[in-house]
PyMOL CGO cylinders between C-alpha atoms (Angstrom):
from pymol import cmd
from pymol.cgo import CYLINDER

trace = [
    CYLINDER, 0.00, 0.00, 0.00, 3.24, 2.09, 0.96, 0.3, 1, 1, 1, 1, 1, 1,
    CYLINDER, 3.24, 2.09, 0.96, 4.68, 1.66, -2.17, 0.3, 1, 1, 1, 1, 1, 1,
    CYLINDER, 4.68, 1.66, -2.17, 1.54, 2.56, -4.17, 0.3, 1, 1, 1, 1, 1, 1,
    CYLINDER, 1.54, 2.56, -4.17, 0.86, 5.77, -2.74, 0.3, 1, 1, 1, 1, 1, 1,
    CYLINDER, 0.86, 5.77, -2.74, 4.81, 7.14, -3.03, 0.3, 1, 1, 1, 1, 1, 1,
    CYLINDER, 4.81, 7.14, -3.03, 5.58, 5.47, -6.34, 0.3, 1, 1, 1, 1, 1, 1,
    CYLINDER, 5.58, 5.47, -6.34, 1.95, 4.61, -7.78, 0.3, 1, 1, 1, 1, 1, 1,
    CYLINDER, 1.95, 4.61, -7.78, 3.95, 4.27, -11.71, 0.3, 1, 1, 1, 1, 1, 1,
    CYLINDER, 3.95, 4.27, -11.71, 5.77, 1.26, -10.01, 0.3, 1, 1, 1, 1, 1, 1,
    CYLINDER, 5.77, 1.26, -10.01, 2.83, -0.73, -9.34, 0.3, 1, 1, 1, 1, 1, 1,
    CYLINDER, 2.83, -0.73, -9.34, -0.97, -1.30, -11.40, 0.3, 1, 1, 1, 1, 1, 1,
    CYLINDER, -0.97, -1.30, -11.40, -3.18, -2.77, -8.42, 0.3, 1, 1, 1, 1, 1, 1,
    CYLINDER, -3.18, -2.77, -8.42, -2.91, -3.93, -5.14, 0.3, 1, 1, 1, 1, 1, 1,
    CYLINDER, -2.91, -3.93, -5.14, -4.18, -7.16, -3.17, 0.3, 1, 1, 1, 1, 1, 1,
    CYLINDER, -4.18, -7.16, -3.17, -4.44, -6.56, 0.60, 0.3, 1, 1, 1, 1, 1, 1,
    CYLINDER, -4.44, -6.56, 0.60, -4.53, -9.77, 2.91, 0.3, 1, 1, 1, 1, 1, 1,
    CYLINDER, -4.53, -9.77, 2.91, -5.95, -9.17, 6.78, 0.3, 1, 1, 1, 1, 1, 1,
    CYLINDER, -5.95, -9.17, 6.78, -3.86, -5.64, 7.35, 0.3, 1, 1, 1, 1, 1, 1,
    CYLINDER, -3.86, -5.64, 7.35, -6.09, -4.08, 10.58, 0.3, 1, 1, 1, 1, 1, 1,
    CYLINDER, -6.09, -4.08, 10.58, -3.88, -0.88, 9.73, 0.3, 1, 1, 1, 1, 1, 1,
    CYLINDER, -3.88, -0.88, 9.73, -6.35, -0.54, 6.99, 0.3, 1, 1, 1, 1, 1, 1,
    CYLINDER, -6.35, -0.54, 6.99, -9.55, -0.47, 9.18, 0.3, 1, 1, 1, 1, 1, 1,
    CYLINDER, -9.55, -0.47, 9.18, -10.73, 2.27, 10.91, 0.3, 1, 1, 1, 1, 1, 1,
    CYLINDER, -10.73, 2.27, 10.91, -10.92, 1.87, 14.22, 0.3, 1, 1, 1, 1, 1, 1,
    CYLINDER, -10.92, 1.87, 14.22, -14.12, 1.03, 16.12, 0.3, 1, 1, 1, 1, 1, 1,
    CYLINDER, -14.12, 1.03, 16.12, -16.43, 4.20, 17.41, 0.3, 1, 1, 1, 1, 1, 1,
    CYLINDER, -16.43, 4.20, 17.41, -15.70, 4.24, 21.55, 0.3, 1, 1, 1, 1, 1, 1,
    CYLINDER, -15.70, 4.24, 21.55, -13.01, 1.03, 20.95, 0.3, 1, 1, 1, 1, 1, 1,
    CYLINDER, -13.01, 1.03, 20.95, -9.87, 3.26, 21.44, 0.3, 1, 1, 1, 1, 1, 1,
    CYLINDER, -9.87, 3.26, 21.44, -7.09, 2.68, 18.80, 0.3, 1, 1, 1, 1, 1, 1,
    CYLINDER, -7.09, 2.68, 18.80, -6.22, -0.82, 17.58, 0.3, 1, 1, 1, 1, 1, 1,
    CYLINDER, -6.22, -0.82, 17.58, -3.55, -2.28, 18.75, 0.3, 1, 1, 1, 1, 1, 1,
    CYLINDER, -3.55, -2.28, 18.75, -0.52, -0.98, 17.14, 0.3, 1, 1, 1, 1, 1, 1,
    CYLINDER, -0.52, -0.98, 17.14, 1.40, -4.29, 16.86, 0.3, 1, 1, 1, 1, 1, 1,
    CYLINDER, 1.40, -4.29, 16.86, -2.13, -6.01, 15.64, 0.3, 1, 1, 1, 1, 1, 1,
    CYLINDER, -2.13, -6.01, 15.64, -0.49, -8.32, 12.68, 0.3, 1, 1, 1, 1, 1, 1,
    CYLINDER, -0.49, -8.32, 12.68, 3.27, -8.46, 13.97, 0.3, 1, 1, 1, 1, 1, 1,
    CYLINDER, 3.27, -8.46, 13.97, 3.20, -11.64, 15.76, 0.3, 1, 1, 1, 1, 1, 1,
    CYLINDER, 3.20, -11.64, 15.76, 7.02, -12.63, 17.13, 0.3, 1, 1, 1, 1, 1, 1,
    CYLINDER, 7.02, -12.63, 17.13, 9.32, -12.11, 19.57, 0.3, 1, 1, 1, 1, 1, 1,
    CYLINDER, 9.32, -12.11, 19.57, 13.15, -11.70, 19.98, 0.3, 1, 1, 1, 1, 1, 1,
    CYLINDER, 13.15, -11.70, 19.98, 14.04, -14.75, 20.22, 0.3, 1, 1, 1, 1, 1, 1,
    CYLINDER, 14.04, -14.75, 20.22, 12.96, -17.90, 18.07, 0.3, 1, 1, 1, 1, 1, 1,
    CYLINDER, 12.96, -17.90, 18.07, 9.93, -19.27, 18.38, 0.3, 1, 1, 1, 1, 1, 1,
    CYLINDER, 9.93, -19.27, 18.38, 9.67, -23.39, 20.21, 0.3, 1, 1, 1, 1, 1, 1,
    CYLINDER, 9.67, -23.39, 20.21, 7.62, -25.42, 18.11, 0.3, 1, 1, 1, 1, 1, 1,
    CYLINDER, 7.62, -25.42, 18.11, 4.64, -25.41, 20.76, 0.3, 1, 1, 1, 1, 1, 1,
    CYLINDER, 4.64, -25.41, 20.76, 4.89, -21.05, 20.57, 0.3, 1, 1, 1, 1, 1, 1,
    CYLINDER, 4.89, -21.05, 20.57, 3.87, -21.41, 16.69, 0.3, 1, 1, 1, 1, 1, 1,
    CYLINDER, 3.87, -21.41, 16.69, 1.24, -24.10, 16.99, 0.3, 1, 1, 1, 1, 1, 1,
    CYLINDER, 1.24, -24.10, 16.99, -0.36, -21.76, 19.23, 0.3, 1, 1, 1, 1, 1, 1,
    CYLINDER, -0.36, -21.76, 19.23, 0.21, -18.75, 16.80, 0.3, 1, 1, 1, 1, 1, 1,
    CYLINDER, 0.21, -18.75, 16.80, -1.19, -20.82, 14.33, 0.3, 1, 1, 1, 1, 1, 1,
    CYLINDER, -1.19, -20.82, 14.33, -4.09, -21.90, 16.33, 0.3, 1, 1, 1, 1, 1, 1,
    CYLINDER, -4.09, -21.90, 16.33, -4.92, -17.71, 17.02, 0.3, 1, 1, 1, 1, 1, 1,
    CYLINDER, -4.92, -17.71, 17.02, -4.85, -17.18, 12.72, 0.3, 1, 1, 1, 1, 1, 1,
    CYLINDER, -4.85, -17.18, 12.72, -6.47, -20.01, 11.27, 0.3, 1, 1, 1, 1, 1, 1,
    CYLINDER, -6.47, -20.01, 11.27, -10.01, -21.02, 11.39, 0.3, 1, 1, 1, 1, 1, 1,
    CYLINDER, -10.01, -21.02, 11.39, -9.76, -24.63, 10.26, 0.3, 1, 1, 1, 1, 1, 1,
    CYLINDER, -9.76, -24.63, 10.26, -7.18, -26.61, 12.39, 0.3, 1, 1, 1, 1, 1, 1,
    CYLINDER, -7.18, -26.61, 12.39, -7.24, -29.16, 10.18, 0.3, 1, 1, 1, 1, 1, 1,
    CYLINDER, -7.24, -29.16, 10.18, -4.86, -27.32, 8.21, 0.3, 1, 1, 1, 1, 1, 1,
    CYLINDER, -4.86, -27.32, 8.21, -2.48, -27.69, 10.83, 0.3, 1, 1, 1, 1, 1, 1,
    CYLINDER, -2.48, -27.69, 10.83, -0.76, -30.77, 9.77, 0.3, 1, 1, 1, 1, 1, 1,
    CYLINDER, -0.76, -30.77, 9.77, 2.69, -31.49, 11.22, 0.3, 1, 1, 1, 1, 1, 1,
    CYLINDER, 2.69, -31.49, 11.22, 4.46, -30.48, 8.12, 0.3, 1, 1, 1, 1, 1, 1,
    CYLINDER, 4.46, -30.48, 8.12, 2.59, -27.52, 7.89, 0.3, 1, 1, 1, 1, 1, 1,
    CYLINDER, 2.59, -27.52, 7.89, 3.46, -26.74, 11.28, 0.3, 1, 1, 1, 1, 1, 1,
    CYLINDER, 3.46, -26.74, 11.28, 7.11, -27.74, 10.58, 0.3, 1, 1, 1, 1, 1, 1,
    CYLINDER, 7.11, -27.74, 10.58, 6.96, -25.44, 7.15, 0.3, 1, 1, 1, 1, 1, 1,
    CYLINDER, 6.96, -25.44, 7.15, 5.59, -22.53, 9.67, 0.3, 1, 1, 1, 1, 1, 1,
    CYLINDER, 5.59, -22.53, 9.67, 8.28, -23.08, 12.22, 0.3, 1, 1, 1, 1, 1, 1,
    CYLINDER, 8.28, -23.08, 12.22, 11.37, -23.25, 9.43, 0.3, 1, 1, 1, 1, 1, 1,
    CYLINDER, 11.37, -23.25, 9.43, 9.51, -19.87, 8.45, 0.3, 1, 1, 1, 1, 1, 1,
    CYLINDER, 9.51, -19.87, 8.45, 9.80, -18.29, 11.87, 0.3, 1, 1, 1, 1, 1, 1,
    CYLINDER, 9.80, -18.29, 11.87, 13.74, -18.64, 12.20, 0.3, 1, 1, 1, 1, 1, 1,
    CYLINDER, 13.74, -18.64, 12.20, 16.77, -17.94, 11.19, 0.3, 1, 1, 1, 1, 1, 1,
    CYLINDER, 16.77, -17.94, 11.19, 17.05, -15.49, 8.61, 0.3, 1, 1, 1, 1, 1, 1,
    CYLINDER, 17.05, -15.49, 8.61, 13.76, -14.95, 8.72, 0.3, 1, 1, 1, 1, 1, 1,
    CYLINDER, 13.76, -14.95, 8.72, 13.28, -14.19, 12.14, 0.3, 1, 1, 1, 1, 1, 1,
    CYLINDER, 13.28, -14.19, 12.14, 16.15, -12.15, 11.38, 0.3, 1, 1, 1, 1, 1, 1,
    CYLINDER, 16.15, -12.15, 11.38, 14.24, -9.76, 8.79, 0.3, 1, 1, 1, 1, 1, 1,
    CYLINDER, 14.24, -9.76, 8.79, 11.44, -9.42, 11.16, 0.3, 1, 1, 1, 1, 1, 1,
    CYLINDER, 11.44, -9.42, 11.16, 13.54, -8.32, 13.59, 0.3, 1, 1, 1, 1, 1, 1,
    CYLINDER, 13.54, -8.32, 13.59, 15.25, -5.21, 11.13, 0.3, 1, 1, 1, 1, 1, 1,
    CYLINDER, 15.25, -5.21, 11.13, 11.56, -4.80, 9.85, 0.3, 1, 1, 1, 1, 1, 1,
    CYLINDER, 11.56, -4.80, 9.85, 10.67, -4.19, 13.41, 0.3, 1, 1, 1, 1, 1, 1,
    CYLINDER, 10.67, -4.19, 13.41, 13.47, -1.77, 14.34, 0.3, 1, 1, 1, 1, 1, 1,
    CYLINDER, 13.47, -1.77, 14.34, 13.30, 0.40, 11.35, 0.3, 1, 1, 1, 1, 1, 1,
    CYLINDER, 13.30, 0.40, 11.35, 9.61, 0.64, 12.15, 0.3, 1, 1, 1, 1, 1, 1,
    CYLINDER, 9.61, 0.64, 12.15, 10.38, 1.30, 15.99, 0.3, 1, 1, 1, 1, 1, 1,
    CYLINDER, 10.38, 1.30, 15.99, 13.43, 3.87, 14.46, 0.3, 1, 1, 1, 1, 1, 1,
    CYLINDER, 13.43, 3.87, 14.46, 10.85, 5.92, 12.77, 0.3, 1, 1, 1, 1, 1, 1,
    CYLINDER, 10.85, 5.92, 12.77, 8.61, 6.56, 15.70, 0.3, 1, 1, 1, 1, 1, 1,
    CYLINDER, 8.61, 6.56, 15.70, 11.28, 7.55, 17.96, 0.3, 1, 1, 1, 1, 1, 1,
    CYLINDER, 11.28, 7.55, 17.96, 12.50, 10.08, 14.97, 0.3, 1, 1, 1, 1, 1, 1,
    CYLINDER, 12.50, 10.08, 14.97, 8.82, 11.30, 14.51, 0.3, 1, 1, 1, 1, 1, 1,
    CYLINDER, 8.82, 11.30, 14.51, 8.59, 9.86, 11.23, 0.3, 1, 1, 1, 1, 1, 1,
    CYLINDER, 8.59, 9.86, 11.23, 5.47, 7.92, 11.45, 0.3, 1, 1, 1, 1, 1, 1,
    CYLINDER, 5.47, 7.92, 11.45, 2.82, 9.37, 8.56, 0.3, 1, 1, 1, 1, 1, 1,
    CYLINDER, 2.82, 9.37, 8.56, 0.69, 11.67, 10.24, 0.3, 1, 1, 1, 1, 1, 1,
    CYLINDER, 0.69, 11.67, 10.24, -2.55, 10.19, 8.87, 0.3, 1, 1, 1, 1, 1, 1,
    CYLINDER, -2.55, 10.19, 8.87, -3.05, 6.69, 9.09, 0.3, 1, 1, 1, 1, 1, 1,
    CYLINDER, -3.05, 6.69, 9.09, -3.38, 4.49, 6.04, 0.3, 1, 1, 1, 1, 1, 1,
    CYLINDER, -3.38, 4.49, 6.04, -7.11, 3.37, 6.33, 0.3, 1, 1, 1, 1, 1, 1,
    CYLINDER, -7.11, 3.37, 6.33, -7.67, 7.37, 5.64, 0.3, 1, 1, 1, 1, 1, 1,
    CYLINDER, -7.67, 7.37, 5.64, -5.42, 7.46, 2.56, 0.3, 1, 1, 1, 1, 1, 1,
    CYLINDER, -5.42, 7.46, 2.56, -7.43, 4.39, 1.02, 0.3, 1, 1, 1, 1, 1, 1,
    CYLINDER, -7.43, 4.39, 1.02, -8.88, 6.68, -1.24, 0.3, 1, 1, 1, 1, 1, 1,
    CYLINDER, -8.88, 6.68, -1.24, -5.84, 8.09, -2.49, 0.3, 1, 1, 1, 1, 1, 1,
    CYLINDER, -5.84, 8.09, -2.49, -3.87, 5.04, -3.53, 0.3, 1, 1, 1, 1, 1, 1,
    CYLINDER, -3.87, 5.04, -3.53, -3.61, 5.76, -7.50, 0.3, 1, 1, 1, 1, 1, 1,
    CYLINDER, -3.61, 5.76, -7.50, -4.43, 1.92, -8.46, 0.3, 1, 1, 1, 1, 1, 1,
    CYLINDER, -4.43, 1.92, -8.46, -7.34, -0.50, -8.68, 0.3, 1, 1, 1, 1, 1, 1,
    CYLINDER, -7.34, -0.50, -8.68, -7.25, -1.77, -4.65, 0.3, 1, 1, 1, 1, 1, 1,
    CYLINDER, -7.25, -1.77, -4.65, -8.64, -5.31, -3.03, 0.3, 1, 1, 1, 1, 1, 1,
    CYLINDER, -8.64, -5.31, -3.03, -8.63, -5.59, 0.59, 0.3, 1, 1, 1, 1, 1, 1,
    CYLINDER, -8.63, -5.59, 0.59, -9.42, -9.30, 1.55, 0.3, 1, 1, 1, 1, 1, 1,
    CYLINDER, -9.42, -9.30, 1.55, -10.22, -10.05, 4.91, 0.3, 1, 1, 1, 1, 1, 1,
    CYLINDER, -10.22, -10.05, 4.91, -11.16, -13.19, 6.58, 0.3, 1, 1, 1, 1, 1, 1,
    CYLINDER, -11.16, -13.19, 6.58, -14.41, -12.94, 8.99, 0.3, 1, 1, 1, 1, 1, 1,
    CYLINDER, -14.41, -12.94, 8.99, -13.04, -13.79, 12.24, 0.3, 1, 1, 1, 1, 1, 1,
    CYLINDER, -13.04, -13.79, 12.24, -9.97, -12.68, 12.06, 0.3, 1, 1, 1, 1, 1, 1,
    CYLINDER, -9.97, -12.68, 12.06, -8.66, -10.62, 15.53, 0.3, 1, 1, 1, 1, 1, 1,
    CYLINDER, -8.66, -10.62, 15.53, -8.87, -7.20, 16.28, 0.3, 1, 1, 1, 1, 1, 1,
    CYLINDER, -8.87, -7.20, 16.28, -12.69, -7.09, 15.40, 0.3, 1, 1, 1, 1, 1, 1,
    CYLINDER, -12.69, -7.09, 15.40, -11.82, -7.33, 11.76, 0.3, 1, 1, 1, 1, 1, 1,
    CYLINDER, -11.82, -7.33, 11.76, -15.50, -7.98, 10.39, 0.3, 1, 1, 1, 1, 1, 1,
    CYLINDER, -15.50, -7.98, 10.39, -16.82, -4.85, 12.46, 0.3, 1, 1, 1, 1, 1, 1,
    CYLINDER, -16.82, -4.85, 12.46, -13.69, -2.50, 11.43, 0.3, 1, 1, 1, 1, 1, 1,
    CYLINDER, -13.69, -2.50, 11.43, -14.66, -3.77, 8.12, 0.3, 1, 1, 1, 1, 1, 1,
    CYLINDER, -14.66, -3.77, 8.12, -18.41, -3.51, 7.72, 0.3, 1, 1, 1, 1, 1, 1,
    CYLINDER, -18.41, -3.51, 7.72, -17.29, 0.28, 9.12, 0.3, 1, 1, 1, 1, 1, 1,
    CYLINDER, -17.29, 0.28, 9.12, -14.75, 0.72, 6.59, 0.3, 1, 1, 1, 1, 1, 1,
    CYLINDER, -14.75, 0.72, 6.59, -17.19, -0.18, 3.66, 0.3, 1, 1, 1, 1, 1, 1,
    CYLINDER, -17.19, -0.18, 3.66, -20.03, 2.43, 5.08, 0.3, 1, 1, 1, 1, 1, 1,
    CYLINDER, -20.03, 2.43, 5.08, -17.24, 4.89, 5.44, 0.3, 1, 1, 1, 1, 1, 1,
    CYLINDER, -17.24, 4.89, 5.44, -15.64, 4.29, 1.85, 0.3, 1, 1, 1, 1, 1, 1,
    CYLINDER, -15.64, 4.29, 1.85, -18.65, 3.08, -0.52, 0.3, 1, 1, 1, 1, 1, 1,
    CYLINDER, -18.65, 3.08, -0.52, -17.70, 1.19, -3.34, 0.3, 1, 1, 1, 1, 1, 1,
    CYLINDER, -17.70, 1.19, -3.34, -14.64, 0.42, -1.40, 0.3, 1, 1, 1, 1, 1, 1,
    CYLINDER, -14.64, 0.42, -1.40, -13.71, -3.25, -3.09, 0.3, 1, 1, 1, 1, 1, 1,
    CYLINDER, -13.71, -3.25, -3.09, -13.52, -5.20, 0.16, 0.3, 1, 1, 1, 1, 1, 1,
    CYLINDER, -13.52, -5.20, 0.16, -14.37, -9.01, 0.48, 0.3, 1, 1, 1, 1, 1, 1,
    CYLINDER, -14.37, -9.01, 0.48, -15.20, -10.61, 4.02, 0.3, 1, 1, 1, 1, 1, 1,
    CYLINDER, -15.20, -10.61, 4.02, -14.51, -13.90, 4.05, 0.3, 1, 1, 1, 1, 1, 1,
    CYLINDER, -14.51, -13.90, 4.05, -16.99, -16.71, 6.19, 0.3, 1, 1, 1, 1, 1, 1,
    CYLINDER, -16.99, -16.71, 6.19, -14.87, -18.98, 8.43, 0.3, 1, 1, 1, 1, 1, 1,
    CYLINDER, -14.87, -18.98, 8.43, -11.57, -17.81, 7.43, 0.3, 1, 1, 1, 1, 1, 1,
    CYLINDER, -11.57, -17.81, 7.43, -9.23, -16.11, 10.53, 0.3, 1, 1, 1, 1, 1, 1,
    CYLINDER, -9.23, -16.11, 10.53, -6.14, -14.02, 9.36, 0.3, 1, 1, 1, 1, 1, 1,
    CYLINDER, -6.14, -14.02, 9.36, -4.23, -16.81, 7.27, 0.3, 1, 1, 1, 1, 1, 1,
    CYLINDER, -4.23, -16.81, 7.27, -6.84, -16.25, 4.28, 0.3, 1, 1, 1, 1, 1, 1,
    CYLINDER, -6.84, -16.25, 4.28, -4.56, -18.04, 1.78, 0.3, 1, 1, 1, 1, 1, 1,
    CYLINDER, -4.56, -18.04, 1.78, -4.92, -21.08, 4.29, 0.3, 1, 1, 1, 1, 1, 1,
    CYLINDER, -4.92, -21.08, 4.29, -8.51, -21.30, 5.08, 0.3, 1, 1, 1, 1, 1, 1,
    CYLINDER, -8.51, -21.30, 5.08, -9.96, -20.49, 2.08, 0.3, 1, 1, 1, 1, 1, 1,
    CYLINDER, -9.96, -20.49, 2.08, -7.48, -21.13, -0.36, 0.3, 1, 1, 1, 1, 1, 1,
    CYLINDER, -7.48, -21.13, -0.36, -9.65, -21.41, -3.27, 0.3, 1, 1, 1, 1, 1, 1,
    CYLINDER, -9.65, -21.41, -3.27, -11.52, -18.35, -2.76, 0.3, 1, 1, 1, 1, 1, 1,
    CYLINDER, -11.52, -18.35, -2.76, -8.76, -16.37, -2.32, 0.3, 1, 1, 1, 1, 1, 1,
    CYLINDER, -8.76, -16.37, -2.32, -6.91, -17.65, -5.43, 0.3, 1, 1, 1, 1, 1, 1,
    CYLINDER, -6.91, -17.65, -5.43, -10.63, -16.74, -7.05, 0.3, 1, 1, 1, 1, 1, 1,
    CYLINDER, -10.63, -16.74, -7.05, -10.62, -13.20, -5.71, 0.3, 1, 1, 1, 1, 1, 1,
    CYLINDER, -10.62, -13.20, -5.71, -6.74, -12.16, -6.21, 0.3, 1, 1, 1, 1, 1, 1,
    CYLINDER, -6.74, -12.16, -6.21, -6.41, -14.28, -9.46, 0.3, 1, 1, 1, 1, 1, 1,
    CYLINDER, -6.41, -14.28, -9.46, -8.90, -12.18, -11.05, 0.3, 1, 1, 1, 1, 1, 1,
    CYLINDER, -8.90, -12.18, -11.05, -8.11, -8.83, -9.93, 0.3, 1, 1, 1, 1, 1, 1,
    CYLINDER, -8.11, -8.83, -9.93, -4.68, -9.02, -10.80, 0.3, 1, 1, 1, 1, 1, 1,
    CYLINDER, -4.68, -9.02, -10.80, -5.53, -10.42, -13.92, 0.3, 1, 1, 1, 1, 1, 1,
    CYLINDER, -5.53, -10.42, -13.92, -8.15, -7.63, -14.97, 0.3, 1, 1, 1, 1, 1, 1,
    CYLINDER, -8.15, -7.63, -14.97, -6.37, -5.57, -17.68, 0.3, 1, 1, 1, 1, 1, 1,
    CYLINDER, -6.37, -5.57, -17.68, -8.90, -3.04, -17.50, 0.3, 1, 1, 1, 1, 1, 1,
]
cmd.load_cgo(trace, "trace")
């Protein structure tokens, strides 16, 4: 989303997956957790820590076979865990410098220069489907899909409708 709004000739649309720093926070709620979305620690995760981060994003445990719990874990360290970590400090760098944007992103939505899809999965954290449902009377015509039984792994629990929905977007030459 960044990248579209400073350098919109770089990029022709944009597919959003579960970001809450693209809802608008909840009438009364207070502001959503800043960190909502940047799950990890310092240190590498045990196997047991991302079962149970697994368990909080998906919908369908089912999904969570052993290798794709072993897949997950490989994912989580290392270099990886690594890049999160500089991700995480340039972020926490630009706060202390006063850097941050000034207006948050879910009120720049409507001046990202490219065809947008926001894609989030029903009951995801962070009372996504509410933040949503506001963001949609807020922004109408705002191309937003909720997703039925799907947490914030969309691309896990419903892989097929998310191939659907980003497969054709990105595909529209129009």
């Amino acid at each position: 989303m960044s990248l579209a709004l400073e350098h919109g000739e770089r990029v022709s649309r944009v597919v959003v997956l579960g970001t809450g720093s693209l809802l608008p926070p909840l009438p009364g709620r207070g502001k959503p957790d800043a960190a909502e979305g940047e799950d990890g620690g310092a240190a590498e995760p045990t196997l047991a820590e991302t079962r149970r981060l697994l368990e909080e994003n998906v919908f369908d445990m089912t999904l969570i076979t052993p290798a794709a719990l072993q897949t997950r874990h490989r994912m989580s360290t290392g270099k990886n865990l690594q890049a999160f970590l500089e991700r995480s400090r340039a972020r926490d760098g630009k706060k202390k410098q006063g850097k941050t944007d000034a207006k948050p992103l879910w009120k720049r939505l409507g001046e990202v220069p490219v065809p947008l899809r926001l894609i989030y999965g029903r009951e995801d954290r962070g009372d996504a489907a509410e933040r949503a449902a506001l963001a949609m009377r807020l922004r109408p015509g705002l191309d937003l899909h909720l997703i039925d039984r799907c947490k914030h792994l969309i691309q896990w629990d419903a892989a097929e409708e998310f191939a659907a929905l980003s497969g054709s977007f990105l595909a529209d030459k129009t």
